[in-house]
N, C-alpha and C positions, 0 to 999 in steps of 0.2 A: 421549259417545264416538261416532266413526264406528266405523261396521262394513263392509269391504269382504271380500263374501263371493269363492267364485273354485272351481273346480272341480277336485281334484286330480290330476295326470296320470303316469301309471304312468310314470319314466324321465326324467321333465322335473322339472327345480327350480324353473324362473319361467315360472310360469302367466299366462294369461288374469285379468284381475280381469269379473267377471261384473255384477255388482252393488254398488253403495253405499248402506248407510242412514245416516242423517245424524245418527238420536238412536235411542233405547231403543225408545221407541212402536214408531217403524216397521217396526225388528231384529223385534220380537216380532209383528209381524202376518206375518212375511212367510213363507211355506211354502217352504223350501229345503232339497235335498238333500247339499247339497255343505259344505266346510268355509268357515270366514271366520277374519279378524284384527281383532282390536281396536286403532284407533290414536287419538290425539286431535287430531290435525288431517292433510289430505294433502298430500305433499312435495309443491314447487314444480316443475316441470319446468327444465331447463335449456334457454336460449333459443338454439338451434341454427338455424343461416340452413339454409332451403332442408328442415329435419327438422318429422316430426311425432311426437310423443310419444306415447307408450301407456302407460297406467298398468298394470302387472302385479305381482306377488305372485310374490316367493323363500320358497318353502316350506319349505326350509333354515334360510334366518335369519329366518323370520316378520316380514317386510318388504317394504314398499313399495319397488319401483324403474320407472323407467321404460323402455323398449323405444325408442328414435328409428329412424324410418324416409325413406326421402327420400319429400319431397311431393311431387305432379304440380308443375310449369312451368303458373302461369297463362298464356292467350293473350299479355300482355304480354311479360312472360318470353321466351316462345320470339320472337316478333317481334325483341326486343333481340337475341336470340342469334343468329338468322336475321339482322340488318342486319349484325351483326358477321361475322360470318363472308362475306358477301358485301362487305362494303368491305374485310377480311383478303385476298381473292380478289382483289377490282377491282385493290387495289395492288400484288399481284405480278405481275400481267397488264401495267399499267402499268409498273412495272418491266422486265419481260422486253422489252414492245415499246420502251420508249425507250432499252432496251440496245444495239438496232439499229445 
């Protein structure tokens, strides 16, 4: 069994997951104050462009779900976005003056 412990918060349903043990052994050595879920393996994230997933804990339906958040823009990223927007710009300028 996993064990994904997580810290419960007064007003909030899906928490933070804090910690994971992967078998029995480790669940048992570990000194924690907070509550955990028993599940037998962890859900897959869903493969979101541009998202990054957080594994968090419904303490409602004693349940794994994920959080997606947007990622930063690697340097490349912004580069593409930056040439695009500047040849979007070059060709209305273009336009405008060969309107002349």
């Amino acid at each position: 069994m996993i064990y994904v412990l997580y810290t419960p918060e007064t007003g909030k349903t899906v928490v933070d997951s804090d910690r994971i043990a992967y078998n029995d052994e480790v669940f048992a050595e570990m000194a924690y104050e907070g509550d955990f879920i028993k599940v037998s393996s962890l859900p897959k994230p869903d493969d979101i462009p541009q998202k990054i997933a957080f594994l968090k804990v419904d303490t409602q339906a004693k349940k794994l779900v994920y959080e997606y958040v947007d990622r930063p823009m690697t340097q490349d990223e912004k580069i593409d976005q930056l040439e695009a927007k500047l040849k979007a710009t070059q060709d209305a300028l273009d336009a405008i003056l060969l309107a002349q």
